[in-house]
MOPAC internal coordinates of N, CA, C and O (Angstrom, degrees):
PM7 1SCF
backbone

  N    0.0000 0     0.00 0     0.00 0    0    0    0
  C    1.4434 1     0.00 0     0.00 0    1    0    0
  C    1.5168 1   107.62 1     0.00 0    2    1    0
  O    1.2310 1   122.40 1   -24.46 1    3    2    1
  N    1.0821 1   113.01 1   155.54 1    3    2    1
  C    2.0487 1   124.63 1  -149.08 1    5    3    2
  C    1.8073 1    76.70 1  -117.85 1    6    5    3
  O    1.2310 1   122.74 1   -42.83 1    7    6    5
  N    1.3010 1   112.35 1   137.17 1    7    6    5
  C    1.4370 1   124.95 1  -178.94 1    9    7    6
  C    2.0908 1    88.30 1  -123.84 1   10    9    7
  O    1.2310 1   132.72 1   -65.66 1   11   10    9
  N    1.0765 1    93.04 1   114.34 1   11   10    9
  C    1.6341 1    82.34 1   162.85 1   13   11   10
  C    1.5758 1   124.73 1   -80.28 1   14   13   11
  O    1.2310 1   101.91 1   -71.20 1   15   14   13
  N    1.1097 1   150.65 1   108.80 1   15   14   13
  C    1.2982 1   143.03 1  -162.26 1   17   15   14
  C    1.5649 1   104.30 1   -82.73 1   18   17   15
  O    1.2310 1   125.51 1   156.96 1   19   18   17
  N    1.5040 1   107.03 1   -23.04 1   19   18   17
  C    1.5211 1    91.88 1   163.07 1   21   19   18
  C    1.5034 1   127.02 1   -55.20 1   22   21   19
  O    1.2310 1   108.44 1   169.95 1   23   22   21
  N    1.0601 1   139.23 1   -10.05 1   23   22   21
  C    1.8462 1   152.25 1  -119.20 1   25   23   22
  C    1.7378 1    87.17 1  -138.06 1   26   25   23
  O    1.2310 1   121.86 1   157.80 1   27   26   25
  N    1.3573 1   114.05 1   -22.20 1   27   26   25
  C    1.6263 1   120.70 1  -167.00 1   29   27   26
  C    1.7499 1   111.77 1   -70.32 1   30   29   27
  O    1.2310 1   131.64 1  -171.79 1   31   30   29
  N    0.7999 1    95.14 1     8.21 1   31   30   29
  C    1.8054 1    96.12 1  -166.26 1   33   31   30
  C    1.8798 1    80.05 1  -103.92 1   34   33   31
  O    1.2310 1   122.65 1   117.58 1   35   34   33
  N    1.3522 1   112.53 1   -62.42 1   35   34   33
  C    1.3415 1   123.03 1  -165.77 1   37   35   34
  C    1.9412 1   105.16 1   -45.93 1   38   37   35
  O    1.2310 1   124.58 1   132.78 1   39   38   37
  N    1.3908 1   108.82 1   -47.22 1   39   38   37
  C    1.6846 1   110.91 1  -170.45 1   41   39   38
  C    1.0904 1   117.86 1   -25.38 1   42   41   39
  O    1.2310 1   114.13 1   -29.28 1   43   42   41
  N    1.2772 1   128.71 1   150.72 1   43   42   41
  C    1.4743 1   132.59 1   142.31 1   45   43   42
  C    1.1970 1   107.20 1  -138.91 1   46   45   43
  O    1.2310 1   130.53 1   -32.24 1   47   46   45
  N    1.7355 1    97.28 1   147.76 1   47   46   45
  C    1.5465 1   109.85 1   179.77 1   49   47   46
  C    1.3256 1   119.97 1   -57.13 1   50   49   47
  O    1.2310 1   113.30 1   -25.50 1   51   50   49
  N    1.2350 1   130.26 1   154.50 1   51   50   49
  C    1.7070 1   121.03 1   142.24 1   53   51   50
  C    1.3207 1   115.37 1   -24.96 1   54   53   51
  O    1.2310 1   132.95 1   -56.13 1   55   54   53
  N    1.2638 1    92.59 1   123.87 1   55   54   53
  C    1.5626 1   120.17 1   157.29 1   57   55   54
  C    1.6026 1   102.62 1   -47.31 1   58   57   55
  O    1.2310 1   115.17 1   -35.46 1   59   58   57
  N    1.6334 1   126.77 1   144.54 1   59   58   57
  C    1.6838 1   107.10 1   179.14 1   61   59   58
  C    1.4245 1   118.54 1   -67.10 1   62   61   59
  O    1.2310 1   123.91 1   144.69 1   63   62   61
  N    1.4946 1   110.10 1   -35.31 1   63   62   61
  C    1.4548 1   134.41 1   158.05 1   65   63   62
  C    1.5243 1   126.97 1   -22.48 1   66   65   63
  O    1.2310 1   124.56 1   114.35 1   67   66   65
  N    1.5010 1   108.86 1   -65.65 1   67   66   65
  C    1.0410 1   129.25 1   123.95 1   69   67   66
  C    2.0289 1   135.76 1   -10.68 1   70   69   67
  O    1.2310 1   126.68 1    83.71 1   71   70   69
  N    0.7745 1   104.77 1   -96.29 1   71   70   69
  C    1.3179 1   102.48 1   171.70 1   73   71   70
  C    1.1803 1   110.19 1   -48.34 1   74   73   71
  O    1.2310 1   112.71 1   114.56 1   75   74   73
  N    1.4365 1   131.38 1   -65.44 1   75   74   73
  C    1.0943 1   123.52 1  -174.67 1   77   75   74
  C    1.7419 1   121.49 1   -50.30 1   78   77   75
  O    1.2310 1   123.28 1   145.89 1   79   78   77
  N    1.5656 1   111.32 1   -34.11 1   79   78   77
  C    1.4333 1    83.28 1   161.87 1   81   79   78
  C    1.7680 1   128.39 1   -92.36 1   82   81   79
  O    1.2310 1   132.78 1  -159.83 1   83   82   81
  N    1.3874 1    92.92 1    20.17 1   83   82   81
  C    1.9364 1    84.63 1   173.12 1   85   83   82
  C    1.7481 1    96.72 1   -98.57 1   86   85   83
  O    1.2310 1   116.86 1   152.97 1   87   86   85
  N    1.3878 1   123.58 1   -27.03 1   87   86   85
  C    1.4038 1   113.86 1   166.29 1   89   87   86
  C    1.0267 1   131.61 1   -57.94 1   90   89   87
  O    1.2310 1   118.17 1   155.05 1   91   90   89
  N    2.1539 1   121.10 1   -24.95 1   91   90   89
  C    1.0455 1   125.51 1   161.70 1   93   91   90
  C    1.1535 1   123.16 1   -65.82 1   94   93   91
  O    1.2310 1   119.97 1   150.33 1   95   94   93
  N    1.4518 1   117.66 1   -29.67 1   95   94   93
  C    1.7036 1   129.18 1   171.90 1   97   95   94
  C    1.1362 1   107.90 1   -70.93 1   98   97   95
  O    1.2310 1   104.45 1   135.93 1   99   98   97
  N    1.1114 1   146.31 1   -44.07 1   99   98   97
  C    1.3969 1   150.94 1  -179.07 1  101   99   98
  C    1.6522 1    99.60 1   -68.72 1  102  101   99
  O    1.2310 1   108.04 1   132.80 1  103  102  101
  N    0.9563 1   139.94 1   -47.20 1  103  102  101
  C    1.5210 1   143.32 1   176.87 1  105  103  102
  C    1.3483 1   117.05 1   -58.16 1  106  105  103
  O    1.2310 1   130.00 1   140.15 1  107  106  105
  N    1.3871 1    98.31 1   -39.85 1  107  106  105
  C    1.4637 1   104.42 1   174.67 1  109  107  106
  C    1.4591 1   127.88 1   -80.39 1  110  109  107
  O    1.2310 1   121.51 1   149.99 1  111  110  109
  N    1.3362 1   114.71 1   -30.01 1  111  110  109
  C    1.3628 1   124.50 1   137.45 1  113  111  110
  C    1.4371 1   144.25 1   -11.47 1  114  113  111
  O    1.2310 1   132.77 1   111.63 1  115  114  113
  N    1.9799 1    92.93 1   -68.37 1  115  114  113
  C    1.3096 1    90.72 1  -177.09 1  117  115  114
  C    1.9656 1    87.72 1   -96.43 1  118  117  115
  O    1.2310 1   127.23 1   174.31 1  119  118  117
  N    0.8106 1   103.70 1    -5.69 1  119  118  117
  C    1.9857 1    77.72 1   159.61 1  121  119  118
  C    1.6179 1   108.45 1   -57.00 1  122  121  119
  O    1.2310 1   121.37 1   130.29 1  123  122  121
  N    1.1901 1   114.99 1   -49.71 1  123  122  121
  C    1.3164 1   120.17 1  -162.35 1  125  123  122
  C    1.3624 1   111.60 1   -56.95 1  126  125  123
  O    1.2310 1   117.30 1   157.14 1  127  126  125
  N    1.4184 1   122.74 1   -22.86 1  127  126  125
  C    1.3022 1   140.36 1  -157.94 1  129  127  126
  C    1.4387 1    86.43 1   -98.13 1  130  129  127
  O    1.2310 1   118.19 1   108.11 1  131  130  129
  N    1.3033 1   121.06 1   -71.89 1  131  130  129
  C    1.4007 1   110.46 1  -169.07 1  133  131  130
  C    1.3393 1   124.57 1   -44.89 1  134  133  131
  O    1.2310 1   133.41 1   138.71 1  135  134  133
  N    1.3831 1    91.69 1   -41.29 1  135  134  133
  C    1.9519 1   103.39 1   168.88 1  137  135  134
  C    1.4097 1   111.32 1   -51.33 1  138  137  135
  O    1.2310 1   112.29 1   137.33 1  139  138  137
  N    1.0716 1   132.16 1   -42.67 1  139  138  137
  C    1.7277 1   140.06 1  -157.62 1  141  139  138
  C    1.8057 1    93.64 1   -85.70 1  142  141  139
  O    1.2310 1   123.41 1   140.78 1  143  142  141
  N    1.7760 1   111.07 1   -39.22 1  143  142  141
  C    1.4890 1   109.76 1  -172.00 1  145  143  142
  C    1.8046 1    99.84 1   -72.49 1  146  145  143
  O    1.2310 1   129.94 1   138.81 1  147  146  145
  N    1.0028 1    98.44 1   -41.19 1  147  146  145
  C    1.9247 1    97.38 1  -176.37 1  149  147  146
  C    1.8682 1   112.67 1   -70.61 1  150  149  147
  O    1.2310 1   125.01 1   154.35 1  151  150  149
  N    0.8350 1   107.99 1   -25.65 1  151  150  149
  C    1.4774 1   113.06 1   170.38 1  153  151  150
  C    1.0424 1   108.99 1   -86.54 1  154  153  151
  O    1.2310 1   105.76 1   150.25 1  155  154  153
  N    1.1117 1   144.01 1   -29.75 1  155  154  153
  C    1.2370 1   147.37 1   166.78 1  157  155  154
  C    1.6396 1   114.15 1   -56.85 1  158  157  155
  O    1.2310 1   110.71 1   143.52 1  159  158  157
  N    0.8162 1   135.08 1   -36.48 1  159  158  157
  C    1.8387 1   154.53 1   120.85 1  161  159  158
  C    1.4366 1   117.63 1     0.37 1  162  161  159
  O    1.2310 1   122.43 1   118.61 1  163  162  161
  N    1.5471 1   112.95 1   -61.39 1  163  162  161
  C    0.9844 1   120.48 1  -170.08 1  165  163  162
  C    1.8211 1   113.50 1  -105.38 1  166  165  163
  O    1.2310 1   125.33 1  -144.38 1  167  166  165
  N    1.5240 1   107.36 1    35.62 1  167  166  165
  C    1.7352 1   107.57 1  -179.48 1  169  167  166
  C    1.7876 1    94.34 1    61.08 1  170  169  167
  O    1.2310 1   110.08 1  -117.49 1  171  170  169
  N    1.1152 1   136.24 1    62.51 1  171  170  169
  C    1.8711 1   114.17 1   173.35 1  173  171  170
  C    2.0265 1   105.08 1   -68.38 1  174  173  171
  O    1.2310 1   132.51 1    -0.66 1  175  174  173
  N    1.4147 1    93.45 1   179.34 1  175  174  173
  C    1.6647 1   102.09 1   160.32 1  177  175  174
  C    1.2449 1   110.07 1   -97.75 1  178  177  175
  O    1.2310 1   127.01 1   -51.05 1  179  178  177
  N    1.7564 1   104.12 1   128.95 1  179  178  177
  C    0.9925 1   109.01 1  -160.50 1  181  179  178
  C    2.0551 1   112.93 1   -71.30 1  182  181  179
  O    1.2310 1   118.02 1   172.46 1  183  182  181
  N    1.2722 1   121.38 1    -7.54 1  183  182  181
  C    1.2143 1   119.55 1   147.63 1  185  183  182
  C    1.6049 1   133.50 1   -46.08 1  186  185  183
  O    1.2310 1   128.41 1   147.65 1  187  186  185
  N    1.4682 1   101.41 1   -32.35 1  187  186  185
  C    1.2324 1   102.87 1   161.73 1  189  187  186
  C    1.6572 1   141.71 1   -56.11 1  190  189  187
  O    1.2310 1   138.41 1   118.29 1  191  190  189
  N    1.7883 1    81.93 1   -61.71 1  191  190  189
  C    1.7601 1   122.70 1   140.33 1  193  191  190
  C    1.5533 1    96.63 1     7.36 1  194  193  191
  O    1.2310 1   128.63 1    86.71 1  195  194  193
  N    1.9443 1   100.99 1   -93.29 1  195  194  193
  C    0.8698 1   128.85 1  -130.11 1  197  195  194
  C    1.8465 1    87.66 1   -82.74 1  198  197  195
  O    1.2310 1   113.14 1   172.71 1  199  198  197
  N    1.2183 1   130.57 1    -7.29 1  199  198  197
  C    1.5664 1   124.71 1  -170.99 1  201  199  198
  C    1.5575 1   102.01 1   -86.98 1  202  201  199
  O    1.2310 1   128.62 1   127.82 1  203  202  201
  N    1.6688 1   101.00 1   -52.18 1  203  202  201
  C    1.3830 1    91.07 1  -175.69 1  205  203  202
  C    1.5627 1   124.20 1   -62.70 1  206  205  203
  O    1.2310 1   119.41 1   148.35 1  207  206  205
  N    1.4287 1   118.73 1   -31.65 1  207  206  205
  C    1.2832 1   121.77 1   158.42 1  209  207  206
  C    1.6763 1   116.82 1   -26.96 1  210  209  207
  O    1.2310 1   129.51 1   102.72 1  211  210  209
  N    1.3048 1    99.27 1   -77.28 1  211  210  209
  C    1.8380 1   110.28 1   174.48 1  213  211  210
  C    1.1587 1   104.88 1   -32.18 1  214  213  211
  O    1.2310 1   113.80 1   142.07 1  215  214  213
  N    1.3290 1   129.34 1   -37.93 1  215  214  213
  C    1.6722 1   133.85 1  -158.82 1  217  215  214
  C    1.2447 1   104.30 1   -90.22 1  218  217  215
  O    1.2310 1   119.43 1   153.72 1  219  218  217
  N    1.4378 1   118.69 1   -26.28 1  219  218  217
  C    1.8290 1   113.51 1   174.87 1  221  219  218
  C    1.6857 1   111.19 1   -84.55 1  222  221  219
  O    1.2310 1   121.96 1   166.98 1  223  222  221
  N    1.4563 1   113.85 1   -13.02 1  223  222  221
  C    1.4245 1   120.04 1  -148.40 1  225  223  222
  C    1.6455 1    73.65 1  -104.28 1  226  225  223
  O    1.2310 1   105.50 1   130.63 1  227  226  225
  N    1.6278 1   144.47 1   -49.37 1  227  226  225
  C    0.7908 1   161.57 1   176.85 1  229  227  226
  C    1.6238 1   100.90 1   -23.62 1  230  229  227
  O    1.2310 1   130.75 1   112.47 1  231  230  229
  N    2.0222 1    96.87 1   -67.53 1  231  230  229
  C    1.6331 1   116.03 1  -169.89 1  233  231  230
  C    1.4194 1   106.82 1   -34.24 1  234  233  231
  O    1.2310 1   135.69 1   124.38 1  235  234  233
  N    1.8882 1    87.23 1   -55.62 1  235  234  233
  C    1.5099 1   111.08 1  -149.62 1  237  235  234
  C    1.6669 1    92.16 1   -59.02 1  238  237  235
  O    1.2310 1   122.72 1   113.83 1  239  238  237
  N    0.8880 1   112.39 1   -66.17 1  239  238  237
  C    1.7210 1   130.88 1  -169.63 1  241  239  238
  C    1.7485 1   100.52 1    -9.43 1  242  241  239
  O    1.2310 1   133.07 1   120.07 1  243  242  241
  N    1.7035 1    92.36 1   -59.93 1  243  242  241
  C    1.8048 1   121.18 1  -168.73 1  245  243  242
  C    1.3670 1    99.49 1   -54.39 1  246  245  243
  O    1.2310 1   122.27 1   143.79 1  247  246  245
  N    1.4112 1   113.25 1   -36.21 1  247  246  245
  C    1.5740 1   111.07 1  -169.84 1  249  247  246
  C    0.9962 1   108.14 1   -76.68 1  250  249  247
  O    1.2310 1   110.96 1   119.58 1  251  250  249
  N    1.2462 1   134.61 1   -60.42 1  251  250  249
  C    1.9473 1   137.05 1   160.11 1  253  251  250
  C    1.2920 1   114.48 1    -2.74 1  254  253  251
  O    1.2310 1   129.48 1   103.82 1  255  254  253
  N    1.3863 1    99.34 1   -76.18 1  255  254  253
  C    1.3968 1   122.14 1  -178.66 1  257  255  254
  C    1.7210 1   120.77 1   -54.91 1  258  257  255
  O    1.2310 1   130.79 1   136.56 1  259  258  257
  N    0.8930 1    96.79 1   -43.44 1  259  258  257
  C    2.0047 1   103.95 1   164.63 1  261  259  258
  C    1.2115 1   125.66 1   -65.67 1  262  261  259
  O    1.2310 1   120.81 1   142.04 1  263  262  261
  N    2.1552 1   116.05 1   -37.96 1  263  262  261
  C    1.0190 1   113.80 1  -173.95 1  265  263  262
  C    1.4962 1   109.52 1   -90.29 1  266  265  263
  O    1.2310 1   113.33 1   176.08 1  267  266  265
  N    1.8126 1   130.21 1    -3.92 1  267  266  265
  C    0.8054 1   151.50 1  -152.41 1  269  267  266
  C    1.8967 1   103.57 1  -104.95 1  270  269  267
  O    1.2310 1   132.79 1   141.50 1  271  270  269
  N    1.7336 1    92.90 1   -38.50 1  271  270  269
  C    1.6177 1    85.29 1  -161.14 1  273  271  270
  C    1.6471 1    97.71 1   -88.03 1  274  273  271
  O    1.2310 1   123.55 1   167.40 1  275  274  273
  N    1.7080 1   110.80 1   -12.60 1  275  274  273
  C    1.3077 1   108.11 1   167.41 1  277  275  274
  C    1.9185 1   114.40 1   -74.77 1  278  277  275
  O    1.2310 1   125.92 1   149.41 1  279  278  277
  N    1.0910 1   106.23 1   -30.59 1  279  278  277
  C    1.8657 1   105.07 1   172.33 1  281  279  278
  C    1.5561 1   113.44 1   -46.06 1  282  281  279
  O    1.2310 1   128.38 1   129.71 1  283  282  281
  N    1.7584 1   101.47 1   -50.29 1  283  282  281
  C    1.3884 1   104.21 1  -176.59 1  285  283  282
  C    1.7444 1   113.55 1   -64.51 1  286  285  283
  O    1.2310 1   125.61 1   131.17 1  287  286  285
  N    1.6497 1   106.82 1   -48.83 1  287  286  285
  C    1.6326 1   102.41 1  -173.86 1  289  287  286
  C    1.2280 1    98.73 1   -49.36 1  290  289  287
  O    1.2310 1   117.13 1   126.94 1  291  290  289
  N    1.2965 1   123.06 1   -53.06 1  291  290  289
  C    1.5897 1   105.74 1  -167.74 1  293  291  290
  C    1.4009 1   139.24 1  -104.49 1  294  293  291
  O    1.2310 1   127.20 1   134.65 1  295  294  293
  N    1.3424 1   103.74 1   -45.35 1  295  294  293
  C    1.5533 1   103.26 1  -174.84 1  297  295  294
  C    2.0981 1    94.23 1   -80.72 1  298  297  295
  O    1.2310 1   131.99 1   128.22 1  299  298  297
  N    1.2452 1    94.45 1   -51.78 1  299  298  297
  C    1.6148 1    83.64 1  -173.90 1  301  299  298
  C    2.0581 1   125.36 1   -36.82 1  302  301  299
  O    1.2310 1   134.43 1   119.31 1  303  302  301
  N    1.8673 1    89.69 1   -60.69 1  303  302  301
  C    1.5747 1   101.63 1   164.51 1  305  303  302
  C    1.4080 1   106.61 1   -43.74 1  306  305  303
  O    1.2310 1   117.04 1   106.43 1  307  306  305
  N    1.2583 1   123.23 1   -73.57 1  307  306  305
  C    1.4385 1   115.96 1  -169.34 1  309  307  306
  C    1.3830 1   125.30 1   -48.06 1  310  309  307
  O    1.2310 1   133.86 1   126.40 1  311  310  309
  N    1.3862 1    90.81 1   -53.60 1  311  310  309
  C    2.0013 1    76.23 1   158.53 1  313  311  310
  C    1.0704 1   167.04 1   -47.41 1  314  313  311
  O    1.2310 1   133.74 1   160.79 1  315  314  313
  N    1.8287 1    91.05 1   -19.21 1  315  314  313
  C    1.5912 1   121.74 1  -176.12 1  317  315  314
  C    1.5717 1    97.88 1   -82.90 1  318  317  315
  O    1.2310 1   128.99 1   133.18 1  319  318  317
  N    1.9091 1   100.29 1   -46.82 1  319  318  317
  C    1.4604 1    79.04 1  -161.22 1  321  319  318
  C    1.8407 1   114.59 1   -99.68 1  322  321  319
  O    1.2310 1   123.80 1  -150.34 1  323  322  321
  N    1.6045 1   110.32 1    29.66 1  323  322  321
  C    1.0749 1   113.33 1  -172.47 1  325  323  322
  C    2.1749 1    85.04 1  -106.09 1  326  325  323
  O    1.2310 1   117.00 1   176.58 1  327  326  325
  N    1.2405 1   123.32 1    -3.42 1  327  326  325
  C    1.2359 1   116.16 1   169.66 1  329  327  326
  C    1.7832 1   105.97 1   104.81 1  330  329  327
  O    1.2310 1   118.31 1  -168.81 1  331  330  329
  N    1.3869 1   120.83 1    11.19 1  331  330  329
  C    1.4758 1   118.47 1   154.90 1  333  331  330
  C    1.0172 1   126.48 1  -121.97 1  334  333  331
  O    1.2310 1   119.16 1  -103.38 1  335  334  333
  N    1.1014 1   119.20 1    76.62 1  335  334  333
  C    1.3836 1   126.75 1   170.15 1  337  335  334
  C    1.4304 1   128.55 1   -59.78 1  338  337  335
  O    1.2310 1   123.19 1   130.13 1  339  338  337
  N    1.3578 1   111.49 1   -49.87 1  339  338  337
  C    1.4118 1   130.26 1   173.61 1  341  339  338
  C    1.3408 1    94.69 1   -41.88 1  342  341  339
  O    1.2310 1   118.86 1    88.45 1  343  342  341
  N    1.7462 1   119.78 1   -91.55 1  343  342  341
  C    1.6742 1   104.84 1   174.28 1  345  343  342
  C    1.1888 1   138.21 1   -26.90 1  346  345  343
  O    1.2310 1   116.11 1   145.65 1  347  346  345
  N    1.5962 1   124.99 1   -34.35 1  347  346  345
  C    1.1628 1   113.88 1  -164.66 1  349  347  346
  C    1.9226 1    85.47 1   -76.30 1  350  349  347
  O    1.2310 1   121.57 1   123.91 1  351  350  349
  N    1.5840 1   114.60 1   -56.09 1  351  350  349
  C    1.5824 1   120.84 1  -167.70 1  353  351  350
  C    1.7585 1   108.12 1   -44.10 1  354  353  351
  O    1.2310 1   127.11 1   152.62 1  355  354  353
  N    1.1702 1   103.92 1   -27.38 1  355  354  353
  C    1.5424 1    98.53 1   171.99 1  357  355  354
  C    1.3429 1   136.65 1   -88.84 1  358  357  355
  O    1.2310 1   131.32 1   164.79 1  359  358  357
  N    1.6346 1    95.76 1   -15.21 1  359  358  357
  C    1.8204 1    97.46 1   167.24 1  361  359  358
  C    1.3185 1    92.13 1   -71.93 1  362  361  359
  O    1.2310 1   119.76 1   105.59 1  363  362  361
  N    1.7678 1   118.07 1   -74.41 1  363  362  361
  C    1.2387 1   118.90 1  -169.37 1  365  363  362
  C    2.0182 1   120.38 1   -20.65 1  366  365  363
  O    1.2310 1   123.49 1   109.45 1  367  366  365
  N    1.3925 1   110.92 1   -70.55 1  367  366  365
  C    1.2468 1   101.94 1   154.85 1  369  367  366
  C    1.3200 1   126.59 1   -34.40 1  370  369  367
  O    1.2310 1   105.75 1   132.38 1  371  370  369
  N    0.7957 1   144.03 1   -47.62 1  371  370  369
  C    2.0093 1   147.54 1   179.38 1  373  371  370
  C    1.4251 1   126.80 1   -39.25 1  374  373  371
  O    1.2310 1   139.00 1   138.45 1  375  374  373
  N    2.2921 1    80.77 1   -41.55 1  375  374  373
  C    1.7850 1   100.84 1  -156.30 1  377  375  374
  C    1.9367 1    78.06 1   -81.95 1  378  377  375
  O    1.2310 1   129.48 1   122.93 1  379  378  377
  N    1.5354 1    99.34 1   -57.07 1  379  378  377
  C    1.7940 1    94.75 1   179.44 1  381  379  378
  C    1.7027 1   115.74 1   -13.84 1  382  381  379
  O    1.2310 1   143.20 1    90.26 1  383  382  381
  N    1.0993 1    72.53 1   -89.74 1  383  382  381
  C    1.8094 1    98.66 1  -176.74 1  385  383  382
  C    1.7895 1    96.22 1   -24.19 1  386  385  383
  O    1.2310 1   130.03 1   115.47 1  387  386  385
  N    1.2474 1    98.26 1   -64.53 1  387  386  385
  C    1.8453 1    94.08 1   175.11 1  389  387  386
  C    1.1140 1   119.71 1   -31.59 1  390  389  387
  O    1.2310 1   121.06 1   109.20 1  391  390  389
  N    1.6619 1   115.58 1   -70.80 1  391  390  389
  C    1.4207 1   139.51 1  -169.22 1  393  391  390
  C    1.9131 1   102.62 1   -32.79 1  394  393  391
  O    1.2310 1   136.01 1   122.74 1  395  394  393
  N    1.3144 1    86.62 1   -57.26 1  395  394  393
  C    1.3499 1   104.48 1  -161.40 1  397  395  394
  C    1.7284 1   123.82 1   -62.37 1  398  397  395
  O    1.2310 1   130.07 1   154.11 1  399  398  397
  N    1.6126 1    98.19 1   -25.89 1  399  398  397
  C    1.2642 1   111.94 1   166.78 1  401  399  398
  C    1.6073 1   107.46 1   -58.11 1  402  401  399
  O    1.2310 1   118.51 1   131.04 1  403  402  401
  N    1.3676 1   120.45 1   -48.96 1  403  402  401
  C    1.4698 1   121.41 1  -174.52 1  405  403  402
  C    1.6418 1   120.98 1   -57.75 1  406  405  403
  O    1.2310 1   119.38 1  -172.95 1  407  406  405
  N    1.2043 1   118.79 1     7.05 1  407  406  405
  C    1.1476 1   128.84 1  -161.13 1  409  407  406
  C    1.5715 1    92.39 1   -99.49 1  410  409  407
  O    1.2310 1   120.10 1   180.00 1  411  410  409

């Protein structure tokens, strides 16, 4: 993923609010993982398997979306209306393009 360093003046951190709930998503995650590694131990059904998976992909999903809708409030908006749009539309595209590979 292409970080424009021009766009760096514009950033702002997480809100604490913020972070704290993508750390809760991320926590909850690797619970989910640990759950799937310890059952995995004991022969599970693989329907099970396959739920808790959904439930980490689920976490992850939440986290995207949080760390994403904060890109737009800030650095994205600010960019538009500080007169770079193009940069901001081309990181944004970059991270896409990323995202999408993970699929």
């Amino acid at each position: 993923m292409r970080r424009n360093r021009g766009l760096d003046r514009l950033r702002k951190p997480l809100e604490p609010k913020r972070k704290s709930d993508i750390v809760n998503r991320l926590k909850t995650a690797r619970g989910h993982l640990d759950h799937i590694i310890l059952a995995l131990e004991d022969d599970p059904y693989p329907l099970d398997v396959l739920r808790q998976v959904a439930a980490v992909r689920g976490a992850l999903d939440a986290t995207i979306r949080t760390a994403l809708r904060h890109y737009f409030e800030h650095t994205f908006v600010g960019a538009v209306n500080a007169g770079k749009a193009d940069a901001a539309i081309d990181e944004l595209m970059s991270a896409l393009a990323f995202l999408r590979q993970l699929d």
